[in-house]
DSSP file (Angstrom, degrees, kcal/mol; ACC not computed):
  #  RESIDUE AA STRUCTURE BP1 BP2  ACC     N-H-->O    O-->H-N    N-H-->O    O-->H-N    TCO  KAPPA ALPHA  PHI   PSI    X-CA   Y-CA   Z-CA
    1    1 A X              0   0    0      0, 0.0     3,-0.1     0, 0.0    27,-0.0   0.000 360.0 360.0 360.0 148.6  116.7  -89.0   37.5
    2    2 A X        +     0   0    0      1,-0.1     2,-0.2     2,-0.1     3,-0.1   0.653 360.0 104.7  41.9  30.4  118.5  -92.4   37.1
    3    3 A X        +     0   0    0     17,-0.0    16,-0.3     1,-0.0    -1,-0.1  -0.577  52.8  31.9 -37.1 150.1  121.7  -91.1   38.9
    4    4 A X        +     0   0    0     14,-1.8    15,-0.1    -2,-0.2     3,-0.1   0.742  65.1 164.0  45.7  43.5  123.8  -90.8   41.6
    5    5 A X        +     0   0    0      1,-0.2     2,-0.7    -3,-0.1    -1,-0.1   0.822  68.1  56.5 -21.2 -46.1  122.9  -95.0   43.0
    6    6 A X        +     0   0    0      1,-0.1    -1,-0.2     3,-0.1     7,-0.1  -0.779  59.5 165.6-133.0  94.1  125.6  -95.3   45.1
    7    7 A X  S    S+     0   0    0     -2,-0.7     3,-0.2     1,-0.1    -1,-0.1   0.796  85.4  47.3 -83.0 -17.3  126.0  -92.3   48.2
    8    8 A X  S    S+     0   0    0      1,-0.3     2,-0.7     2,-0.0    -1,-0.1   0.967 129.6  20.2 -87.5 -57.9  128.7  -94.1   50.3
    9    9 A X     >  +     0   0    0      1,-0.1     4,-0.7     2,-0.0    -1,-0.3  -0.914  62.3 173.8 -84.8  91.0  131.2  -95.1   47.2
   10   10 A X  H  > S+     0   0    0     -2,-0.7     4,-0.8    -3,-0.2    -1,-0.1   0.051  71.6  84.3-100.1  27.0  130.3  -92.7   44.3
   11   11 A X  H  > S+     0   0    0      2,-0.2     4,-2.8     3,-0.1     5,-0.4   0.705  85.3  59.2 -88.0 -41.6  133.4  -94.4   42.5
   12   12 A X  H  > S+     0   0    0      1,-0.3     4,-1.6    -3,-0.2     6,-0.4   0.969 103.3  49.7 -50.4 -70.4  130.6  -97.0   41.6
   13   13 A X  H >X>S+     0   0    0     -4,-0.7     5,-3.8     1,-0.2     3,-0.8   0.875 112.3  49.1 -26.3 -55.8  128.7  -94.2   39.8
   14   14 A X  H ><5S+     0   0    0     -4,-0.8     3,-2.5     1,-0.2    -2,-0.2   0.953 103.1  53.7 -35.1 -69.4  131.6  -93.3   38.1
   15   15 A X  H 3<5S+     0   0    0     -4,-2.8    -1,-0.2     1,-0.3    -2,-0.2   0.389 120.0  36.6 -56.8 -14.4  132.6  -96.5   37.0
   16   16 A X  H <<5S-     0   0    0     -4,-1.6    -1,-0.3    -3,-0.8    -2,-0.2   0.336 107.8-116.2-118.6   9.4  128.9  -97.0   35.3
   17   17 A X  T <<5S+     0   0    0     -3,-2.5    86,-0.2    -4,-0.5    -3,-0.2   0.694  82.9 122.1  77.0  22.1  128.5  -93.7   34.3
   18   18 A X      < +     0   0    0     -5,-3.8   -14,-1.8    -6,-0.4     2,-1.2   0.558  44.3 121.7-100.0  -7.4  125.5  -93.0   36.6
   19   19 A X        +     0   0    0     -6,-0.7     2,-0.5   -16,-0.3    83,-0.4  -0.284  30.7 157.2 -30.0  61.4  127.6  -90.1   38.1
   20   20 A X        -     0   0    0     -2,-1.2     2,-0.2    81,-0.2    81,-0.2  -0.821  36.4-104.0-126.1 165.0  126.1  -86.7   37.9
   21   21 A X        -     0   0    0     79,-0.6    79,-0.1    -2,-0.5   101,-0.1  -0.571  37.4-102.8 -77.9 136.9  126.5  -83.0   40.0
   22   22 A X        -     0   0    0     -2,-0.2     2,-0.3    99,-0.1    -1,-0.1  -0.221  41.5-168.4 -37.7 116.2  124.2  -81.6   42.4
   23   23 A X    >   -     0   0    0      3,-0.1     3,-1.5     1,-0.1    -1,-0.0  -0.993  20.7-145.7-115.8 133.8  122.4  -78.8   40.3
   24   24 A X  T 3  S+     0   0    0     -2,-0.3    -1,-0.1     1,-0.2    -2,-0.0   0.708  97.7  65.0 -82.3 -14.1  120.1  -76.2   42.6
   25   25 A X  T 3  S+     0   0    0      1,-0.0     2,-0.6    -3,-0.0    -1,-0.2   0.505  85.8  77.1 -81.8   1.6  117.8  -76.2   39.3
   26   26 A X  S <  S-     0   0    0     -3,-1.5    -3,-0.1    72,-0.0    -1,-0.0  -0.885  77.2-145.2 -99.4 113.8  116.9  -79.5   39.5
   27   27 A X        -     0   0    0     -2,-0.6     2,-0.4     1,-0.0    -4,-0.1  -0.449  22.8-139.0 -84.1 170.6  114.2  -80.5   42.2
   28   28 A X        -     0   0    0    -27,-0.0     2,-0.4     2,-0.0    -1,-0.0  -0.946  20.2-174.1-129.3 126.5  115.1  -84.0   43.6
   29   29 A X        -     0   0    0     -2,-0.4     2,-0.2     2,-0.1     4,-0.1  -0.981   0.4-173.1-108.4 146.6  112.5  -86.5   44.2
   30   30 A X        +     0   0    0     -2,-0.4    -2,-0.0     2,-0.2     0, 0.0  -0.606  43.4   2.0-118.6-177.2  113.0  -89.8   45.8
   31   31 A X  S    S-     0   0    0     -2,-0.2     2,-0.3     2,-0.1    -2,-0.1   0.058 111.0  -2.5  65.9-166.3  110.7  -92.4   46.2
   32   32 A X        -     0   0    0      1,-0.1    -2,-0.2     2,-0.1    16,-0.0  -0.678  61.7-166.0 -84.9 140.1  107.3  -93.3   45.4
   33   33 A X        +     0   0    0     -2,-0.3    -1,-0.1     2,-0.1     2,-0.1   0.416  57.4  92.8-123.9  -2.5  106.4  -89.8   43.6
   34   34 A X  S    S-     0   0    0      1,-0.1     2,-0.7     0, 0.0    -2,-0.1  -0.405  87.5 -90.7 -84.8 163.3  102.3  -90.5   43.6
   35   35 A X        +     0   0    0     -2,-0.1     2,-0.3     2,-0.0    -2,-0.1  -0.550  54.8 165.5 -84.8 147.8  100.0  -89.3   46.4
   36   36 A X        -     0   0    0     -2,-0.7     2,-0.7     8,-0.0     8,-0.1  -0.835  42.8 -97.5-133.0 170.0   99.3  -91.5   49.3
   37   37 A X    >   -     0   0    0     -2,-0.3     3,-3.2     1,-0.1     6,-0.2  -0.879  23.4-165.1 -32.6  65.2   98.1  -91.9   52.6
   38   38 A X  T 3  S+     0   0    0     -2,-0.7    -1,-0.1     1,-0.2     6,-0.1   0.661  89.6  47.3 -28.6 -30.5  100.9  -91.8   55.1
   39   39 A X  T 3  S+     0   0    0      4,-0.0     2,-0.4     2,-0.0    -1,-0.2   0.412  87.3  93.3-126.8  31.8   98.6  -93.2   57.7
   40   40 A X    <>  -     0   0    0     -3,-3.2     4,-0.7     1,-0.1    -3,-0.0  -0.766  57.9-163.8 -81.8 123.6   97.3  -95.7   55.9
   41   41 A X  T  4 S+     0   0    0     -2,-0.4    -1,-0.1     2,-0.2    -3,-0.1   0.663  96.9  40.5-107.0  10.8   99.2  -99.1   56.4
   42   42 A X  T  >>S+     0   0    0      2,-0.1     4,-2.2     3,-0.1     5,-0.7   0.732 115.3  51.1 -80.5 -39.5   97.9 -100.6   53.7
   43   43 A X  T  45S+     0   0    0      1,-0.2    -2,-0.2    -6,-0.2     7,-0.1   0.713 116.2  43.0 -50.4 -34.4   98.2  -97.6   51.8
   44   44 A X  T  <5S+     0   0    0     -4,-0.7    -1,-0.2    -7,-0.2    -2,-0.1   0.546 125.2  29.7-113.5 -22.2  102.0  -97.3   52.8
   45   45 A X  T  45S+     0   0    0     -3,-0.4    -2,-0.2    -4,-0.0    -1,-0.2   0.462 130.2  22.3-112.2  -3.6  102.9 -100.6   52.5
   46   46 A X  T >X5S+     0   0    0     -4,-2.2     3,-0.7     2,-0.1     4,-0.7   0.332  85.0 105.7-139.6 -15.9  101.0 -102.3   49.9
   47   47 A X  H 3><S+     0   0    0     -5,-0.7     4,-1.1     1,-0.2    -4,-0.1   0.540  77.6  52.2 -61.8  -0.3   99.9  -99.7   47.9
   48   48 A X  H 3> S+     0   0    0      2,-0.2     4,-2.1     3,-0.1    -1,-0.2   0.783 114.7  49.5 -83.5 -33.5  102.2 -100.2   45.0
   49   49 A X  H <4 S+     0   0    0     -3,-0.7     4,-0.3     2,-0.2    -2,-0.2   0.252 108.3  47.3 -76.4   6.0  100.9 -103.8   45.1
   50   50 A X  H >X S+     0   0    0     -4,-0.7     3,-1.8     2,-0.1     4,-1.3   0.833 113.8  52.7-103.2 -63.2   97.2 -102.8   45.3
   51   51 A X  H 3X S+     0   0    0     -4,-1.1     4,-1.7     1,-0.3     5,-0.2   0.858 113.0  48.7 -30.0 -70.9   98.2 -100.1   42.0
   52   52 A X  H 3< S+     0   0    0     -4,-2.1    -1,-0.3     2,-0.2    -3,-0.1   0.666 110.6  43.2 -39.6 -47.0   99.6 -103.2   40.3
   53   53 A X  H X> S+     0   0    0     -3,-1.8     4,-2.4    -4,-0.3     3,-0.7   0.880 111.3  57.4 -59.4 -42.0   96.8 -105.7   40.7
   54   54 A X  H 3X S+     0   0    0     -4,-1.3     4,-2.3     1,-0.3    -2,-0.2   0.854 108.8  42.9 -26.8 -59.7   94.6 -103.1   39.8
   55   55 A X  H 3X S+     0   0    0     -4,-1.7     4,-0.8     1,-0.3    -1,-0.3   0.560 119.9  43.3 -92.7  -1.8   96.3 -102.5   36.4
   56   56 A X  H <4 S+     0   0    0     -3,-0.7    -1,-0.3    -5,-0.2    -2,-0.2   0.808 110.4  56.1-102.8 -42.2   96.7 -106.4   35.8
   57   57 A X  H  < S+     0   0    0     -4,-2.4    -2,-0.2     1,-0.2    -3,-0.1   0.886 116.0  37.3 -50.0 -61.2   93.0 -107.0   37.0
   58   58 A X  H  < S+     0   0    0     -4,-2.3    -3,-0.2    -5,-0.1    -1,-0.2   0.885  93.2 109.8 -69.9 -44.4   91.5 -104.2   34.1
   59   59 A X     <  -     0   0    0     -4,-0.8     2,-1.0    -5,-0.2     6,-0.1   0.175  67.9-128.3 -64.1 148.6   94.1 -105.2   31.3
   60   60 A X        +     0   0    0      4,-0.0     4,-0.3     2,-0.0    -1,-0.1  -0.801  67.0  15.3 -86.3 102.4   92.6 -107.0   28.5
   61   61 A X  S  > S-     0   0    0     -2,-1.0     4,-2.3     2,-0.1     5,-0.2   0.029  86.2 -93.0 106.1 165.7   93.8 -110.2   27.1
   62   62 A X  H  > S+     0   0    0      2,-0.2     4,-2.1     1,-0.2    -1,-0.1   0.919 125.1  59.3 -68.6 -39.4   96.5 -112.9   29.1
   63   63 A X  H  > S+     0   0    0      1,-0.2     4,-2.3     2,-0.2     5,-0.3   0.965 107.3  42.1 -80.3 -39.4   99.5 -111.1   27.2
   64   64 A X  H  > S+     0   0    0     -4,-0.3     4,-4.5     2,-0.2     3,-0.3   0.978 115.0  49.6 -26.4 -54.4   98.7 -107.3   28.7
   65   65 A X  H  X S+     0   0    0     -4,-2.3     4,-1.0     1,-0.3    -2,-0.2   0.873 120.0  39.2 -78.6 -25.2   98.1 -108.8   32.1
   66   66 A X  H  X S+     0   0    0     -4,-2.1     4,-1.0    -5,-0.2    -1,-0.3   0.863 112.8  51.5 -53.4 -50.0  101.6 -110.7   31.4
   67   67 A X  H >X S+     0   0    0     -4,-2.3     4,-4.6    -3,-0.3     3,-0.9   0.894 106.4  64.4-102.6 -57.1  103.4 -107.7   29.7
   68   68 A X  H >< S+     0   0    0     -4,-4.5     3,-0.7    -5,-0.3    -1,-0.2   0.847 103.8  46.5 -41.2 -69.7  102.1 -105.6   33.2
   69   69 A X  H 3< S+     0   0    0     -4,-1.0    -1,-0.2     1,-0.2    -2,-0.2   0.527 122.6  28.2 -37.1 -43.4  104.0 -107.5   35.1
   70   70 A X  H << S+     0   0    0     -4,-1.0    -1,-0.2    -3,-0.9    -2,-0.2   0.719  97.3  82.6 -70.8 -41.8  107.3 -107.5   33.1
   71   71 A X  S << S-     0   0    0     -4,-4.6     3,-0.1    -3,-0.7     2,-0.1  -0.161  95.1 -82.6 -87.2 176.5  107.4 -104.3   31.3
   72   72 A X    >   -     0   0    0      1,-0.2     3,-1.7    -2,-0.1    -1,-0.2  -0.354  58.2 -72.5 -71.5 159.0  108.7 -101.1   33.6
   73   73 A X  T 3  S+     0   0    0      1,-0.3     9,-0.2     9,-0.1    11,-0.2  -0.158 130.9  29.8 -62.3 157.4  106.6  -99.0   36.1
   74   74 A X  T 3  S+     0   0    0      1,-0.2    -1,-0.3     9,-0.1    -2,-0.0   0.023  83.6 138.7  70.5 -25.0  104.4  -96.9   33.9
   75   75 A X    <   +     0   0    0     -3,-1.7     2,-0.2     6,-0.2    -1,-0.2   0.300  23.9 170.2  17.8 142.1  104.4  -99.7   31.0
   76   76 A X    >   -     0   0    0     -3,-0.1     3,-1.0     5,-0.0     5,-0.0  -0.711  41.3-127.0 175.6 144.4  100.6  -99.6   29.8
   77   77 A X  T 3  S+     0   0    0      1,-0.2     4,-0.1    -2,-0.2    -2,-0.0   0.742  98.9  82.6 -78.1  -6.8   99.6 -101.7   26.3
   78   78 A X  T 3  S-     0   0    0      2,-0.1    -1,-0.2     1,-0.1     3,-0.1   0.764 105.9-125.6 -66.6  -2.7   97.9  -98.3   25.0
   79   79 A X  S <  S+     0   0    0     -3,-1.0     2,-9.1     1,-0.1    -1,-0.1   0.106  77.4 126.1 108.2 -17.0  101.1  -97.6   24.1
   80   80 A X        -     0   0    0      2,-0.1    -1,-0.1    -5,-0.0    -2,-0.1  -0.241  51.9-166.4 -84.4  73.0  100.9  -93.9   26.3
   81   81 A X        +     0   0    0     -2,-9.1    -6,-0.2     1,-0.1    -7,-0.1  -0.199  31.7 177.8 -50.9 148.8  104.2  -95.0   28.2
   82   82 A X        +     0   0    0     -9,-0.2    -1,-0.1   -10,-0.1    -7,-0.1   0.521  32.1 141.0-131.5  -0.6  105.3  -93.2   31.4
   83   83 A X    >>  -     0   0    0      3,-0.1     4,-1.5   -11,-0.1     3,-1.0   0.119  63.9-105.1 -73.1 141.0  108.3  -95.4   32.1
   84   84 A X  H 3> S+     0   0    0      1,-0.3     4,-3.9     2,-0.3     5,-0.2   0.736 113.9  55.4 -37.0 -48.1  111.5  -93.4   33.4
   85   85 A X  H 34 S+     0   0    0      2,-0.2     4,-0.3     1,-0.2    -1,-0.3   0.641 108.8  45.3 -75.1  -3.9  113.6  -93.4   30.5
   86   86 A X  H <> S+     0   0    0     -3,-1.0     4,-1.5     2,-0.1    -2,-0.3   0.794 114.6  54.7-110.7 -47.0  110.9  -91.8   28.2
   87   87 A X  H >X S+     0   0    0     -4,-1.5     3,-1.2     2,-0.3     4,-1.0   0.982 119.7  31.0 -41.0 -70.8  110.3  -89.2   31.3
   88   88 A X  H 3X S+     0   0    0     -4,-3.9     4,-1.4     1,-0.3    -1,-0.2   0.649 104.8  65.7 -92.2   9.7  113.8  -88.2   31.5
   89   89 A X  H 3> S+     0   0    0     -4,-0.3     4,-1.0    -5,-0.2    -1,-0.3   0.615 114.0  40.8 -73.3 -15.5  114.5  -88.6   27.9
   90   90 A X  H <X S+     0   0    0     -4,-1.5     4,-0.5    -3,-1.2    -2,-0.2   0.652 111.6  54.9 -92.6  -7.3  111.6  -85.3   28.1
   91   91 A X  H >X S+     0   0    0     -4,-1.0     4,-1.9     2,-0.2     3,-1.0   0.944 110.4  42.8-101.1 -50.0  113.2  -83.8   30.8
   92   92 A X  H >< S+     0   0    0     -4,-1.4     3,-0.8     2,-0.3     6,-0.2   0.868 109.6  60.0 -12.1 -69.9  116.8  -83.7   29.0
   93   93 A X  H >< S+     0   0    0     -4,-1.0     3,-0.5     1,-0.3    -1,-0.3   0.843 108.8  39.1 -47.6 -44.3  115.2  -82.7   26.2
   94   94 A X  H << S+     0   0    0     -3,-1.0    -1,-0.3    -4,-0.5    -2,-0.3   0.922 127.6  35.6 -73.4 -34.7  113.9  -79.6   27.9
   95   95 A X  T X< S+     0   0    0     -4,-1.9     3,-3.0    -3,-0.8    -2,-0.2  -0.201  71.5 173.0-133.8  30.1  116.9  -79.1   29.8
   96   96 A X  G X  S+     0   0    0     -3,-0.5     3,-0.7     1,-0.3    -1,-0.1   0.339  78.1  54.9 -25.5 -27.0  119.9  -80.1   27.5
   97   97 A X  G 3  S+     0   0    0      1,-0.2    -1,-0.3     2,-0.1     3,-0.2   0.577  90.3  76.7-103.7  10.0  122.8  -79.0   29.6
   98   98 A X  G <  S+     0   0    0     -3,-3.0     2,-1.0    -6,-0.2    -1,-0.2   0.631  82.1  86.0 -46.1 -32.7  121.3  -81.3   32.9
   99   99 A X    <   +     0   0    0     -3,-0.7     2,-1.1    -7,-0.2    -1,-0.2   0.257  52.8 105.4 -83.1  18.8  122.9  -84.4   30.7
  100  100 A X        +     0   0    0     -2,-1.0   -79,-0.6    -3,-0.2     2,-0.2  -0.765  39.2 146.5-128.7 107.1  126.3  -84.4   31.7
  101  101 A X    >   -     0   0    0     -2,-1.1     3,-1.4   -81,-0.2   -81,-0.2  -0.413  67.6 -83.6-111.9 157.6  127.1  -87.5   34.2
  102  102 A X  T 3> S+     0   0    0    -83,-0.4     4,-3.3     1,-0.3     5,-0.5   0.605 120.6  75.7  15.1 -63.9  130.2  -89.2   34.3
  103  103 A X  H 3> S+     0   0    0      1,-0.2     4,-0.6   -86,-0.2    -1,-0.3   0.803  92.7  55.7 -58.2  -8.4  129.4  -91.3   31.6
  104  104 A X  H <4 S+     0   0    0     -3,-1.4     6,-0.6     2,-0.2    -2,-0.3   0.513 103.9  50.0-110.4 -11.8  130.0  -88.5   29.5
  105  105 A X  H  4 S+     0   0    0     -3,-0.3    -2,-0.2     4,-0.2    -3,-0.1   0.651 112.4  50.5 -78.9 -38.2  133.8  -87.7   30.9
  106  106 A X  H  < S+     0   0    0     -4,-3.3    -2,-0.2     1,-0.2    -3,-0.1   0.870 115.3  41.5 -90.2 -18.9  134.8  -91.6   30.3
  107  107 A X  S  < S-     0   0    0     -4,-0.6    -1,-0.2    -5,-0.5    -3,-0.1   0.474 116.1-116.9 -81.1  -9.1  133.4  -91.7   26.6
  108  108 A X        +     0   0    0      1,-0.1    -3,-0.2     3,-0.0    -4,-0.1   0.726  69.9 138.7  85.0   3.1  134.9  -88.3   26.0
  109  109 A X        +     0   0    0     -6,-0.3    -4,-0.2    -5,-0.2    -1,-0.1   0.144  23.2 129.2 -63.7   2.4  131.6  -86.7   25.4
  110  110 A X        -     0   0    0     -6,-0.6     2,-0.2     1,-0.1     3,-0.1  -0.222  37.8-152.1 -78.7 154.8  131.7  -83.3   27.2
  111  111 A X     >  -     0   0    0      1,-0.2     4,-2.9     4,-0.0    -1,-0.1  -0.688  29.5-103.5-121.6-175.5  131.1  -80.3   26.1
  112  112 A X  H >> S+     0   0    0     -2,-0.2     3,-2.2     1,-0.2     4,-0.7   0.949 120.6  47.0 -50.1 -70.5  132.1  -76.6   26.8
  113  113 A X  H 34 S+     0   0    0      1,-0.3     4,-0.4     2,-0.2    -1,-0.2   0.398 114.3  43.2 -63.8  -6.0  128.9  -75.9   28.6
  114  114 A X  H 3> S+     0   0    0      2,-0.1     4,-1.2     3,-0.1    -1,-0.3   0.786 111.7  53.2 -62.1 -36.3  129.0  -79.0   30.6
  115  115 A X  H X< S+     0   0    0     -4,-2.9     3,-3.1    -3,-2.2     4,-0.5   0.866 116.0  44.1 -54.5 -90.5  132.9  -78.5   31.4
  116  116 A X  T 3X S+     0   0    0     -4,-0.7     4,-0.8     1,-0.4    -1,-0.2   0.412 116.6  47.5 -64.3 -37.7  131.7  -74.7   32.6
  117  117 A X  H 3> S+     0   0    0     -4,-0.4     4,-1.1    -5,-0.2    -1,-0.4   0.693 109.3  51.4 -85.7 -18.3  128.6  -76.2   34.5
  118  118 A X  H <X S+     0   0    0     -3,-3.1     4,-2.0    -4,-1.2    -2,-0.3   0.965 117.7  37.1 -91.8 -44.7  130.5  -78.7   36.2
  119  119 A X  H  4 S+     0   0    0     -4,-0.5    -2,-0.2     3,-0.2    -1,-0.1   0.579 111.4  54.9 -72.8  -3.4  133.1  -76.3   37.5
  120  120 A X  H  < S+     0   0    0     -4,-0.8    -3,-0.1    -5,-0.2    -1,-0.1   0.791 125.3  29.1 -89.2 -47.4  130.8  -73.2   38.3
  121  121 A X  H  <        0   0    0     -4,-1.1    -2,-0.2     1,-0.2    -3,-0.2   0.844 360.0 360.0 -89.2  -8.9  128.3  -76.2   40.9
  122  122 A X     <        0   0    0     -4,-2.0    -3,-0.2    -5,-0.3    -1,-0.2   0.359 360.0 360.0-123.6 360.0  131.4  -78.5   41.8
């Protein structure tokens, strides 16, 4: 999750530390990750922007409806964030030896069992 940007140049990954190896335990999603209506073409083109009004529409007071707008996807003022970095800050957590990107070769951060994982899938 929040990895591998850049498919043509992956020096650019490197070089920001976004950089990580294909792992066969990891499922890959891309995209929009909710369900939709493929053959819908409102659904399929606007539907992130229907989600969005929605959530701006319901929120309560002028700084929410502001805050919606600003904050990251998943942002909500009840506080029960869903936002990417708190998602794969849980998926890390579960899966400590997934963490080792690029950024963690140019700080000097590696460990054994990243070394070992990075030469057993690459």
């Amino acid at each position: 999750m929040d990895t591998n940007f850049c498919t043509f140049l992956p020096f650019w990954d490197w070089l920001f530390g976004t950089l990580q190896p294909l792992r066969d335990e990891v499922k890959i999603e891309y995209g929009i990750t909710r369900k939709m209506d493929v053959t819908s073409f409102i659904d399929f083109y606007f539907g992130e922007i229907i989600l969005l009004f929605h959530d701006v529409r319901n929120a309560k007071g002028i700084k929410n409806k502001f805050l919606y707008l600003i904050k990251p996807p998943g942002w909500n003022p009840e506080g029960i964030e869903h936002t990417a970095a708190i998602v794969r800050e849980g998926f890390l957590k579960d899966n400590p030896g997934l963490n080792a990107t690029s950024r963690n070769w140019l700080l000097g951060r590696v460990t054994k069992q990243e070394t070992s994982l990075v030469k057993i899938n690459g």
